[in-house]
C-alpha positions in Angstrom: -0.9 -40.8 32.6 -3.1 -41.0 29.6 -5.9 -38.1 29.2 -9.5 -38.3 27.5 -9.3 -34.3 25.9 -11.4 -32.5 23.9 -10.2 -30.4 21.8 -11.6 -26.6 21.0 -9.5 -25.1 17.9 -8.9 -25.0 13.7 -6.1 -24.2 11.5 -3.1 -25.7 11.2 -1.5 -24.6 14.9 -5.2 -26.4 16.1 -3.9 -29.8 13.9 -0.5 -29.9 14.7 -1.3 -29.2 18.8 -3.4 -32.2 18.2 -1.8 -34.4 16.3 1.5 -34.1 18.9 -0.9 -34.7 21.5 -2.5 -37.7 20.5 0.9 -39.0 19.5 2.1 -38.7 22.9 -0.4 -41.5 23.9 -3.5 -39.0 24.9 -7.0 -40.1 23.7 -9.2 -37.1 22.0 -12.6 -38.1 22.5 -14.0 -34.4 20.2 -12.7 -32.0 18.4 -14.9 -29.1 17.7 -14.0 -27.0 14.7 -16.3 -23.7 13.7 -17.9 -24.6 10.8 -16.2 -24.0 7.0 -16.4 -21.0 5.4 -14.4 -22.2 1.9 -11.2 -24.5 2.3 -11.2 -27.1 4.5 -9.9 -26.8 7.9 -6.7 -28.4 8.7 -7.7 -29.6 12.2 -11.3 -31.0 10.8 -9.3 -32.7 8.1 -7.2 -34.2 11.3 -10.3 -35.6 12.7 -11.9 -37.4 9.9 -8.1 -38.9 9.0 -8.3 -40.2 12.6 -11.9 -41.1 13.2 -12.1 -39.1 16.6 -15.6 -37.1 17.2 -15.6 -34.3 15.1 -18.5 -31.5 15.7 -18.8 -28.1 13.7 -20.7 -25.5 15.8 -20.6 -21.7 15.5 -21.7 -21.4 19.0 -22.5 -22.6 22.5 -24.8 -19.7 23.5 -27.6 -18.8 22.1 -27.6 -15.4 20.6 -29.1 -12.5 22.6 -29.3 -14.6 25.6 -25.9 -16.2 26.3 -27.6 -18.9 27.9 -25.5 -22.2 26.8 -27.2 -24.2 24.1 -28.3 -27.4 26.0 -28.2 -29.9 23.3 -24.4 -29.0 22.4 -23.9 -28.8 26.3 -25.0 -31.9 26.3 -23.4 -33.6 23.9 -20.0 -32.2 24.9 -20.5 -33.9 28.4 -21.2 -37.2 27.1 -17.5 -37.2 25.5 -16.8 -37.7 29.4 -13.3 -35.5 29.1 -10.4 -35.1 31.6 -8.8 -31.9 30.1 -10.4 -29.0 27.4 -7.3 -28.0 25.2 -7.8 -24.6 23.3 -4.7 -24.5 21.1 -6.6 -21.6 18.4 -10.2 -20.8 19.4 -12.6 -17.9 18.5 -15.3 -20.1 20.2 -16.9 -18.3 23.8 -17.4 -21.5 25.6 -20.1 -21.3 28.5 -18.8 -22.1 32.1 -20.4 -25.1 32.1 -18.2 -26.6 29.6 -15.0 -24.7 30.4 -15.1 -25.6 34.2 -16.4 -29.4 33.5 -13.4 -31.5 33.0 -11.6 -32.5 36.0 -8.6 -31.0 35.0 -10.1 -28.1 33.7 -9.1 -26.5 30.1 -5.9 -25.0 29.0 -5.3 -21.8 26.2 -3.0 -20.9 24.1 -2.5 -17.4 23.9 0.3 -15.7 21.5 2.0 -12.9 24.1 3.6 -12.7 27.3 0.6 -12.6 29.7 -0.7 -10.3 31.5 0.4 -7.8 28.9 -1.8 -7.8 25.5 -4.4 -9.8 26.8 -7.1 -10.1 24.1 -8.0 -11.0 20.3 -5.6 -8.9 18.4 -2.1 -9.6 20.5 -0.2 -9.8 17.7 -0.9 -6.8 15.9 -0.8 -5.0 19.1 2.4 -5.7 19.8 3.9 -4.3 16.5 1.7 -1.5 17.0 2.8 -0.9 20.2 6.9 -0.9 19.2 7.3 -4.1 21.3 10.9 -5.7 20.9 10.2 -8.8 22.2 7.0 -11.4 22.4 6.5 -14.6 23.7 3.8 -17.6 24.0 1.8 -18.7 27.3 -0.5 -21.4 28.1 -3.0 -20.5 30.8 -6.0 -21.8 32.6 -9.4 -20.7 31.5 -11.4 -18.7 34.0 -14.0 -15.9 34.1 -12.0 -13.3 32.5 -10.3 -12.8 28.8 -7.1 -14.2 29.3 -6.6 -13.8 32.9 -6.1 -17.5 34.1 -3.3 -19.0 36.0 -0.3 -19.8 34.0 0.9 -22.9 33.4 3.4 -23.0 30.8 5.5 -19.5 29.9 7.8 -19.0 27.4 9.7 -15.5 26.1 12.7 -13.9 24.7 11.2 -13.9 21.0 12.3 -11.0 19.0 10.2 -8.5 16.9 12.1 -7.5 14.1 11.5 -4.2 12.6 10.5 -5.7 9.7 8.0 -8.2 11.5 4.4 -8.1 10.8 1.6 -10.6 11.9 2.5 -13.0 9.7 5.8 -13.3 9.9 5.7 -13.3 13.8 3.3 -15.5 14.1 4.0 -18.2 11.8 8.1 -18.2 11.6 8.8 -17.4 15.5 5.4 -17.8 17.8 3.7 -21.0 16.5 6.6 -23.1 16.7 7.3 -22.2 20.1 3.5 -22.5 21.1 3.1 -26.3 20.1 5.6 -26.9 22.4 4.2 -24.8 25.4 1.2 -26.3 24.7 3.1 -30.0 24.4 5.0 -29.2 27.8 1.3 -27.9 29.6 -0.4 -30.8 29.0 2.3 -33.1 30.1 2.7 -31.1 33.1 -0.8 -31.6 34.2 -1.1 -35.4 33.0 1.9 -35.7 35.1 0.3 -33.6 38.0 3.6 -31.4 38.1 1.5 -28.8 36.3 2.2 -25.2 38.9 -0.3 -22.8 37.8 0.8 -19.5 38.8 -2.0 -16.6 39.3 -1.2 -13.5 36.6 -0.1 -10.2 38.3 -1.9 -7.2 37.8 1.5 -5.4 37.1 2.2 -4.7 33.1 -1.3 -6.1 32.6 -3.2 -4.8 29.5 -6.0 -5.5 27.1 -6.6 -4.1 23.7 -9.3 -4.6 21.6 -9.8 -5.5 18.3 -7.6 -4.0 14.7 -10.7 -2.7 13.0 -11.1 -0.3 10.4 -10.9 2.7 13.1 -7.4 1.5 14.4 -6.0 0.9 11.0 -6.7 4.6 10.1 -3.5 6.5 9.5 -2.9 9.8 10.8 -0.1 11.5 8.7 0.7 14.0 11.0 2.4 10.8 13.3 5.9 10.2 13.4 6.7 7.9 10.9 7.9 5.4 13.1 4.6 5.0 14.4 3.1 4.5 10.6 5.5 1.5 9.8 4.5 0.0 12.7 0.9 0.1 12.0 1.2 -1.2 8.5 3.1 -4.0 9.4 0.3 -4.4 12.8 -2.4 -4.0 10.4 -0.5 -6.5 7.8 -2.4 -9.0 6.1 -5.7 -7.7 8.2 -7.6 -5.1 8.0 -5.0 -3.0 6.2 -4.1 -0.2 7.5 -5.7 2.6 5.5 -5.7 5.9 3.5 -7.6 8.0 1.0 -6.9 8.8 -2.3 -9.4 11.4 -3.4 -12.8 9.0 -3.3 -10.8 6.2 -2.7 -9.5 3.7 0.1 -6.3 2.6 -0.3 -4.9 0.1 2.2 -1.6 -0.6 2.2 0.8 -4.0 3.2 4.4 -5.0 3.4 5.9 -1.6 4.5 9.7 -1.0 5.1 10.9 2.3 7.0 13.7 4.1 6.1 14.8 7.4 8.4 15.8 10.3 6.3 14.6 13.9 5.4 11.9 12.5 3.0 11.9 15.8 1.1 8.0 16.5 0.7 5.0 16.0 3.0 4.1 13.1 4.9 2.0 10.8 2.4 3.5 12.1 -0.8 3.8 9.8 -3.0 7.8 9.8 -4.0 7.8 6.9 -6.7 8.9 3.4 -7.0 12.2 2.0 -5.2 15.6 1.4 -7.5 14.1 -2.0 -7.7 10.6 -1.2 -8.3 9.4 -3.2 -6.1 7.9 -0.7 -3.6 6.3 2.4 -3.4 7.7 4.9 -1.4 5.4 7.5 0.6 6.9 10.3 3.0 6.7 10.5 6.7 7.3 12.4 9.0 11.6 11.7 9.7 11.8 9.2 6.8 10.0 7.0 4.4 8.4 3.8 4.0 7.9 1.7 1.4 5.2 -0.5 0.5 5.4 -3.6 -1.2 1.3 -3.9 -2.2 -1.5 -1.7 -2.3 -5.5 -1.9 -2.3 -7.3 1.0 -3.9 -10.7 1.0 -3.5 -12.7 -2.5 -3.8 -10.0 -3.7 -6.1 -7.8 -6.9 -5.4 -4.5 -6.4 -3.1 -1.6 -5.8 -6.6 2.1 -4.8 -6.2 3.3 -1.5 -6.1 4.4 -1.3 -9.8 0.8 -2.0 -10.6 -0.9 0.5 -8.6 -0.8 2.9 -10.7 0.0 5.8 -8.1 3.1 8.3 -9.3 4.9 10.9 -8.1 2.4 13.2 -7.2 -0.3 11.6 -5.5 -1.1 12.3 -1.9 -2.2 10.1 0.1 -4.6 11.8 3.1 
């Protein structure tokens, strides 16, 4: 059975949801996309290709209130749609749009639910030493990422070398356009089971900011890589050089007596391609560095020697 959907999402996991869904024979009658903030947006750039309803909002509430903004309400409802699909959304939808449809509305969200529900699952999950991730599709409700699930799929690896990036984009997002392919065929085909989430192995973190990125050197140095690479490409995780913040990306751990305190500085790799800093039972190595407000450059260019301490 053909669906009327509306689509909620951006980037290029948002366009290529899409595009496989409207190629499967399912009319999408909007697509809401937050407004541009530089390069154009892949799924926006989907929409106007296609000619479907295309709407850029930063919001549905109004700010301080939370009370849904009538006119967008409004116009939403007019698009008259059977299902809301939310393949990559930083949009809080109001109930009254989320509970509208028929069929209700269906999220993508990149772990195995319940654990790591919330904003920043990736990087949470390298954080946390995970070994293995996974995709799931669920069914909006009240809470952050506590619907019923509808499509689950697991046994993706996290590497020891894995960060967001990498996670994301060469395991995760291939295997969420198809969860999200498989959910809404399930419920067009009304063999869609949703399945309430247990409690058990439930979590939620909140956001990476500036205040989780932090690195504490007196942490086992297992527990450093894994930040870096959590905190890899965004925020950084982060250190202090004397005045300066230096954030640092692309980090490699190697166990070992690392022969000096934990941040010392030990000097470039035999290739020269990464910096290596002592922690405690080892040393990591860091493929580019931030120092202060300056642009993201590669360890050779840093300018940090043998010496330095980072705190």
């Amino acid at each position: 059975m053909s669906l009327r959907i509306a689509v909620f999402g951006q980037a290029p996991f948002g366009r290529d949801v899409t595009a496989r869904i409207a190629d499967a024979g399912h009319e999408i009658v909007a697509v809401h996309v937050p407004p541009s903030k530089g390069r154009p947006d892949p799924l926006a750039e989907l929409a106007e290709e296609r000619a479907w309803p295309l709407f850029r909002y930063k919001a549905y509430r109004r700010k301080g209130t939370g009370e849904p903004i009538t006119e967008r309400v409004d116009e939403y409802l007019a698009t008259g749609a059977d299902l809301n699909l939310m393949p990559f959304t930083t949009a809080i939808l109001p109930p009254v749009i989320v509970d509208a449809p028929r069929l209700g509305s269906l999220c993508f969200h990149p772990s195995l639910l319940p654990a790591y529900r919330g904003g920043n699952a990736l990087a949470w999950q390298i954080i946390m030493g995970e070994t293995e991730s996974g995709v799931s599709v669920f069914q909006v409700d009240a809470g952050v990422d506590t619907g019923p699930l509808v499509v689950q799929k697991g046994g993706v690896p996290i590497a020891p070398t894995d960060n967001t990036v990498s996670l994301y984009y060469d395991k995760l997002y291939p295997l969420g356009v198809e969860a999200m392919v498989e959910a809404v065929e399930a419920v067009a085909a009304g063999t869609a089971k949703p399945t309430p989430q247990t409690e058990e192995g439930a979590s939620f973190q909140g956001l990476v900011d500036d205040d989780v990125a932090r690195i504490d050197w007196s942490k086992p140095g297992v527990e450093i890589d894994r930040l870096v690479r959590g905190c890899d490409p965004a925020p950084g995780a982060r250190a202090t050089l004397g005045g300066d913040e230096v954030r640092l990306f692309g980090a490699r751990f190697e166990a070992g007596d690392p022969g000096a305190e934990a941040g010392s500085v030990l000097g470039l790799d035999s290739d020269g391609e990464r910096l290596r800093i002592a922690v405690a039972g080892g040393v990591i190595g860091v493929q580019k560095l931030r120092v202060g407000d300056g642009p993201k450059q590669k360890a050779a260019e840093c300018g940090l020697g043998d010496g330095a301490k980072l705190a």
